[in-house]
C-alpha positions as CSV (number, residue, x, y, z in Angstrom):
1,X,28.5,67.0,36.0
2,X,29.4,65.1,39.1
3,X,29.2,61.3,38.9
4,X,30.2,59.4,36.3
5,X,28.6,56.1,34.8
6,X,28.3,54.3,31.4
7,X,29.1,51.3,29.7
8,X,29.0,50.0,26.1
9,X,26.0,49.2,23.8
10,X,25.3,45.6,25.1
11,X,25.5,46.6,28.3
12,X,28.3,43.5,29.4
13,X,30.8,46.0,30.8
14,X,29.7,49.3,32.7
15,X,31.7,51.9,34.8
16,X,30.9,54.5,37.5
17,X,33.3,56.9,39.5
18,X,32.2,59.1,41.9
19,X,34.9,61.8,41.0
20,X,34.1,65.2,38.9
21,X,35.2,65.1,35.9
22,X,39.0,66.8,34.8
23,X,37.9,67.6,31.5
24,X,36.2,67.2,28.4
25,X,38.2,67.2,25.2
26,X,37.9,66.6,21.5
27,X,40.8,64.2,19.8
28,X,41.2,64.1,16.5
29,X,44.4,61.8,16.4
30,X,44.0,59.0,13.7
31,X,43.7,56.4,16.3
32,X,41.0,58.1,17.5
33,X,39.7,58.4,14.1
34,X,40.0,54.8,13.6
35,X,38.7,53.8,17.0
36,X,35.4,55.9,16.9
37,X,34.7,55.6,12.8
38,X,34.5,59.1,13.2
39,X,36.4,62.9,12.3
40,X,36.9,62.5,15.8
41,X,36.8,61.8,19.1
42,X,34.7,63.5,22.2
43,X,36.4,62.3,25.8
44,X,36.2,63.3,29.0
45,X,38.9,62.8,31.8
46,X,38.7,61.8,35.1
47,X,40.8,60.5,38.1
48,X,41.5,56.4,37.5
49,X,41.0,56.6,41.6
50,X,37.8,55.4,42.3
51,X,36.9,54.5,38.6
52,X,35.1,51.0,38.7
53,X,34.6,48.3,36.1
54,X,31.5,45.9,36.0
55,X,32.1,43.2,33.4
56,X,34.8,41.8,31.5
57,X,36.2,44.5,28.8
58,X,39.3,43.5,26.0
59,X,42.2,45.8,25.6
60,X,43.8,46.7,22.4
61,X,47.6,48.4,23.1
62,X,48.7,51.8,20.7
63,X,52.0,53.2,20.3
64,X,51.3,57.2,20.5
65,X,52.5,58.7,17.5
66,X,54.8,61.2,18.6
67,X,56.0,59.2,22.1
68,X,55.9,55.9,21.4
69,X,54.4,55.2,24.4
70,X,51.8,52.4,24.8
71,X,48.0,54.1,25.2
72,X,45.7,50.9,26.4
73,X,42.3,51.2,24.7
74,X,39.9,49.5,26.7
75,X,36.4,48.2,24.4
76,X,34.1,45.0,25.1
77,X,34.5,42.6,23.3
78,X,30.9,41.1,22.6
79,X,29.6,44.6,20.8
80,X,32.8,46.6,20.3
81,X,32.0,49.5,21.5
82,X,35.0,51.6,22.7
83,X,35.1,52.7,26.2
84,X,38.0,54.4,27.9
85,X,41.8,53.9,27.4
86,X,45.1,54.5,30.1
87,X,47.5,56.9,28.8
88,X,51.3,57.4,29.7
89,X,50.6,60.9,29.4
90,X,48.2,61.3,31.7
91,X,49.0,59.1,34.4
92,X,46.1,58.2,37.4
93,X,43.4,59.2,35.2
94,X,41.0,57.3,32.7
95,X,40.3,58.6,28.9
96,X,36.7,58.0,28.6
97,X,34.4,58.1,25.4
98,X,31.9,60.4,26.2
99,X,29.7,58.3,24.0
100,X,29.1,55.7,26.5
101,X,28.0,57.7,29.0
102,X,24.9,57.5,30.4
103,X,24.2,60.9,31.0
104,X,26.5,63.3,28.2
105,X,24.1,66.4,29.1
106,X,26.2,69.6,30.0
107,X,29.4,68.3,28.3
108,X,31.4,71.4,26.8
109,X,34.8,70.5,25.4
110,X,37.2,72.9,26.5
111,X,40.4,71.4,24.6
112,X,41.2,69.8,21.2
113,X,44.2,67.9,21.0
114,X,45.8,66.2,17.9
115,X,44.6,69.4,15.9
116,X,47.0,68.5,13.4
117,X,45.4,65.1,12.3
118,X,41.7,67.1,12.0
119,X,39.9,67.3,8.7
120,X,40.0,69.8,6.6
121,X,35.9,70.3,6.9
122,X,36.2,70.4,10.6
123,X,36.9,73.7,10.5
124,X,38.4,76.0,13.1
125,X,37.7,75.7,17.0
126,X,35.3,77.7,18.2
127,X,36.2,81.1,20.0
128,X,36.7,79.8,23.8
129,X,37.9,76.4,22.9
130,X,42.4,75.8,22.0
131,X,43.1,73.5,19.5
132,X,46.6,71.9,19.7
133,X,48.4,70.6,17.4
134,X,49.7,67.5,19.4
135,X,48.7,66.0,22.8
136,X,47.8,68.0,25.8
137,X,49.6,70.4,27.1
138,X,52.3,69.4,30.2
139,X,50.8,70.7,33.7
């Protein structure tokens, strides 16, 4: 995939980072379900180092559900649009919705975390893909 770059629907913020992505992964946690309007949530990970912000975007804090730890959800705050959050979790890396980015061709989840929180009509992940039932796995 190589670069990254995106931003939300109005275009006032927009990000780029040079770095290949870590991964791409599906969340279906409720705040993700919330946050997206959707079953939910496509991602993909890459290093923080390097990542780079062009506007102004609001942050909204979460308390993870099984941590307690603070996830910060970053979204602009003209059109709303979601557009990558921090995570104690996964420290020096940014949680970006795949949905704002410019180019989403050749994305392939690989994980889905939060498998416990996923509709019943989802259905089971495909053959290739682990579902967890909580966050990622440590390591």
């Amino acid at each position: 995939m190589g670069t990254i770059e995106g931003g939300c629907l109005c275009g006032a913020v927009t990000y780029s980072s040079p770095a290949e992505p870590v991964m791409t992964a599906i969340c279906h946690c409720k705040d993700c379900q919330k946050q997206s309007g959707s079953a939910f949530s496509l991602v993909v990970v890459a290093p923080k180092d390097g990542f780079e912000v062009s506007g102004e975007p609001s942050t909204f804090e979460t308390v993870g559900e099984e941590t307690g730890a603070p996830n910060v959800r970053h979204f602009c705050s003209n059109c709303g649009s979601p557009l990558w959050s921090d995570s104690p979790l996964m420290p020096g890396m940014v949680i970006v919705k795949a949905g704002t980015l410019n180019d989403t061709s050749g994305l392939q989840p690989a994980l889905e975390v939060w498998g416990r929180s996923a509709h019943d009509w989802v259905g089971e992940a495909p053959e290739g893909r682990v579902r967890v039932p909580t966050g990622p796995p440590a390591g």
